[in-house]
C-alpha positions as CSV (number, residue, x, y, z in Angstrom):
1,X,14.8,14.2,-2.3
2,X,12.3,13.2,0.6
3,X,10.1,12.0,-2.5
4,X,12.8,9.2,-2.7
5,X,13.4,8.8,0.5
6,X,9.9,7.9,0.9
7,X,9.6,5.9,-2.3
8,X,12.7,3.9,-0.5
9,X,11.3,3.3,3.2
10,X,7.9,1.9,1.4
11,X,10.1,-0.5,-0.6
12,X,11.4,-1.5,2.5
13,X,8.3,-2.1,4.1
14,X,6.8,-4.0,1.7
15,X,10.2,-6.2,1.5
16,X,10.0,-6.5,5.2
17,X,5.8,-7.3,5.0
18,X,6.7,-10.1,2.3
19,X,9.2,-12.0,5.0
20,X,6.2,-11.6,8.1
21,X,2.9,-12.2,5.9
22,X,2.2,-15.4,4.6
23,X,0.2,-14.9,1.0
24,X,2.3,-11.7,-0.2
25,X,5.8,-12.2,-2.2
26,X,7.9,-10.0,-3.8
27,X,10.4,-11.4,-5.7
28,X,13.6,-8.7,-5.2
29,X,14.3,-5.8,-4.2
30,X,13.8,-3.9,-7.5
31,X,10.4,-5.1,-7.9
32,X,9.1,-3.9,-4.1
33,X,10.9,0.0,-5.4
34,X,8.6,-0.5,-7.9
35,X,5.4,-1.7,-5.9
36,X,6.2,1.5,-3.7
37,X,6.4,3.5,-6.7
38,X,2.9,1.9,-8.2
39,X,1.3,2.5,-5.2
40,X,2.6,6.2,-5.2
41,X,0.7,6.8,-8.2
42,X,-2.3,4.8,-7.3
43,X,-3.2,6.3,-4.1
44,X,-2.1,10.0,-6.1
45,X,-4.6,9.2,-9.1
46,X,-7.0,6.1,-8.1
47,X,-7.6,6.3,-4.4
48,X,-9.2,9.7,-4.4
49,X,-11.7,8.9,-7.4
50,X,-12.8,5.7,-5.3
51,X,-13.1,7.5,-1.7
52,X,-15.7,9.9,-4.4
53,X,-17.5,7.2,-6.0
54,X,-18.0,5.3,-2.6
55,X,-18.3,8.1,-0.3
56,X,-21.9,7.5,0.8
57,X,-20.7,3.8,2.2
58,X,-17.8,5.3,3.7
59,X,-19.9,8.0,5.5
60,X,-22.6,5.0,6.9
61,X,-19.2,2.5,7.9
62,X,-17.7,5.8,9.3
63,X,-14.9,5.7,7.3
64,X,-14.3,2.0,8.0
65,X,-14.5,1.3,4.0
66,X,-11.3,3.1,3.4
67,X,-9.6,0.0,4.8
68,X,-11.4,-1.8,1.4
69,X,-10.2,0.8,-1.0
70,X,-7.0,0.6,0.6
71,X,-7.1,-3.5,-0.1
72,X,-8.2,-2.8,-3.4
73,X,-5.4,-0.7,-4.3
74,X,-2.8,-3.5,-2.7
75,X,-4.5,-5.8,-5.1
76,X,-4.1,-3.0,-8.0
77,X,-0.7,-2.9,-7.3
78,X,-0.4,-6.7,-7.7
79,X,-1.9,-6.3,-10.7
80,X,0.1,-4.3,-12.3
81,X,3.4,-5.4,-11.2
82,X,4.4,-8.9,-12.0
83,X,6.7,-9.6,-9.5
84,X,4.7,-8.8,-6.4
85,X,1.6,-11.1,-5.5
86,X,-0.6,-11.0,-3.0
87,X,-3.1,-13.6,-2.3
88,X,-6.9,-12.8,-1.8
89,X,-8.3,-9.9,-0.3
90,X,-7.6,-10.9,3.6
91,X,-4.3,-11.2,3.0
92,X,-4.4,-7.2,1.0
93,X,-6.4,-5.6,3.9
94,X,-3.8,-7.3,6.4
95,X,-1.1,-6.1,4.4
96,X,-2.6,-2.5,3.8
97,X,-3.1,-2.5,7.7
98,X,0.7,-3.2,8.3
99,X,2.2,-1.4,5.5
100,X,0.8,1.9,6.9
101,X,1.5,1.3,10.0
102,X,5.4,0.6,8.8
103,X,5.1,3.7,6.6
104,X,3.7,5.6,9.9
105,X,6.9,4.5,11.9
106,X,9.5,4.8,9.2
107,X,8.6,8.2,7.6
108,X,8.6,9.4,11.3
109,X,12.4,9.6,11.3
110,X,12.2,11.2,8.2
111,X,10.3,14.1,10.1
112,X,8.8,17.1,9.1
113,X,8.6,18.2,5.5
């Protein structure tokens, strides 16, 4: 159940980051449940074989290139999903930025597991 809560408050996130920023659009509200569900299994499966495979850069940025693999998995997601664009890579780290900060805030009144 909290699974789909949180699957839910990223949709919302990312519907409420495609009104604020510029360069992203999403075209309903279908398509951001399934960005938030793409970028679920992205950050389960992807995310930790990048953070490996660059993990001597992220140890000399001090962990400041986790803010590019986080870009680079926005623009995975907009990949993958057709209805969801985001344009360039500015625009992805901006996004990144503000979508976990929204996540942050949101999945705070969840509370604890």
């Amino acid at each position: 159940m909290n699974f789909i809560l949180r699957i839910l408050l990223t949709a919302l996130a990312v519907v409420l980051l495609a009104k604020l920023l510029p360069g992203v659009a999403v075209t309903g509200y279908l398509t951001a449940v399934i960005v938030a569900l793409v970028l679920a299994i992205l950050n389960l499966l992807v995310k930790p074989l990048l953070i490996l495979f660059t993990l001597p850069v992220t140890i000399l940025t001090l962990g400041l290139f986790l803010l590019v693999i986080n870009a680079i998995i926005i623009l995975m997601a907009d990949a993958f999903v057709s209805g969801f664009a985001v344009n360039g890579f500015f625009v992805a780290l901006l996004f990144s930025l503000l979508l976990s900060l929204f996540q942050s805030l949101l999945f705070s009144l969840l509370g604890k597991d």
